[in-house]
C-alpha positions, 0 to 999 in steps of 0.5 A, spaced: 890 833 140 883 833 137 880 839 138 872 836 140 866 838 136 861 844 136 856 842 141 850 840 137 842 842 139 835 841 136 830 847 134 824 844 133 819 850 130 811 847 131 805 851 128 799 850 124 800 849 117 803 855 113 805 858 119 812 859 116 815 854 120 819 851 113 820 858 111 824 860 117 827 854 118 830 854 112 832 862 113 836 861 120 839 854 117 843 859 111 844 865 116 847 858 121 852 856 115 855 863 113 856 863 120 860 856 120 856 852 124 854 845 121 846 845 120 842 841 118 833 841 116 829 836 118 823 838 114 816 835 116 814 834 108 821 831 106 821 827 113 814 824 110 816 822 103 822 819 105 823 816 113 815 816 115 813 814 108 807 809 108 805 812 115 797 815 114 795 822 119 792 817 125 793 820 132 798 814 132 802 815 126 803 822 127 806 820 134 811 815 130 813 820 125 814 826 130 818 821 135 822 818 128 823 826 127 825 826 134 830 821 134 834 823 129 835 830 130 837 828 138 843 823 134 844 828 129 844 834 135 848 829 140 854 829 134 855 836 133 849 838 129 845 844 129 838 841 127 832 846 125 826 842 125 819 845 122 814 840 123 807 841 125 807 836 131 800 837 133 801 834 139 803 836 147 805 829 148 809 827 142 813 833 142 814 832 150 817 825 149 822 828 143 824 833 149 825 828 155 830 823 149 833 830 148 834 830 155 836 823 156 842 824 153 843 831 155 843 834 148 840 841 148 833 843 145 829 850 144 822 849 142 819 854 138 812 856 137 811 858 130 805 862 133 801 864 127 793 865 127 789 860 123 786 865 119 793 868 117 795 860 115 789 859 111 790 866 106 797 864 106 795 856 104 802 855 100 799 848 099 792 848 098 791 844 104 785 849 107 782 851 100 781 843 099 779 842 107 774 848 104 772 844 098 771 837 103 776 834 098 781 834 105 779 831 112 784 830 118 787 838 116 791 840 123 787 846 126 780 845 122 779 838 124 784 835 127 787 839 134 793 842 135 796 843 142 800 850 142 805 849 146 804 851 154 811 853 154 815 854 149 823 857 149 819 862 144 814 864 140 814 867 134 808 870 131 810 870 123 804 875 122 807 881 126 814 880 123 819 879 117 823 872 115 829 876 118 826 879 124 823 871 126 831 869 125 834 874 129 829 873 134 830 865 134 838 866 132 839 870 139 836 866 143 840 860 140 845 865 142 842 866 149 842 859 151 850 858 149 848 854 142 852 859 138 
């Protein structure tokens, strides 16, 4: 007989840009796999270059590449996989829809607050998007002219500002753990 897979779940960790969401997404997908577990990240930068390429950063394409994103984490989840998803997703409503597909299909999904201040992202600016924001050779930057809806409601909320990259995995690997996905 075949024994059935691991189930699989979404993590999908929202923020404003450089609030560490790629850093700890990457950080819990190393401690997962030592662990065993199949993981896979669904970056937001990779996912834009590659699945979204073309999409611009209107209200309407950032709905189409979050629910892109969204549909491919549930099937990847669906099958078994723990997909860790750092992707600003700025809007309450595109992230709700990515948790009703989820839902749907019965397919567990955490989603996670990267809650870290503006002031501390843009001193962190690992891309140089705030600087040329600043600059006004950058218009549309999540957070300084274009919203963010901080999630109501999270599963949790991690402020990257007030702990290290392990105490941020802990925190989201135990809940993982409390929820029954590990």
């Amino acid at each position: 007989m075949r024994t059935p897979p691991t189930p699989g779940a979404t993590v999908w960790l929202t923020g404003l840009p450089s609030s560490g969401k790629t850093t700890l997404a990457q950080a819990l997908a190393s401690r997962l796999t030592r662990e065993g577990h199949r993981v896979e990240v669904l970056d937001g930068d990779e996912i834009r270059t590659f699945l979204s390429a073309g999409l611009g950063f209107t209200r309407e394409d950032r709905d189409t590449n979050v629910q892109r994103i969204g549909l491919v984490a549930e099937v990847l989840a669906r099958n078994g996989i723990l997909v860790l998803v750092p992707v600003i997703a700025p809007y309450a409503d595109s992230r709700e829809a990515v948790r009703k597909r989820h839902e749907a299909s019965a397919t567990p999904y955490l989603e996670v607050h990267v809650a870290t201040p503006l002031q501390v992202c843009a001193v962190r600016d690992v891309k140089g998007l705030y600087a040329q924001a600043r600059a006004g050779r950058l218009s549309g930057l999540t957070g300084i002219d274009d919203p963010y809806e901080p999630p109501q409601t999270p599963d949790a909320k991690v402020e990257t500002q007030l702990q290290s990259v392990d105490e941020s995995v802990t925190a989201v690997h135990a809940l993982m753990t409390q929820r029954g996905l590990l």
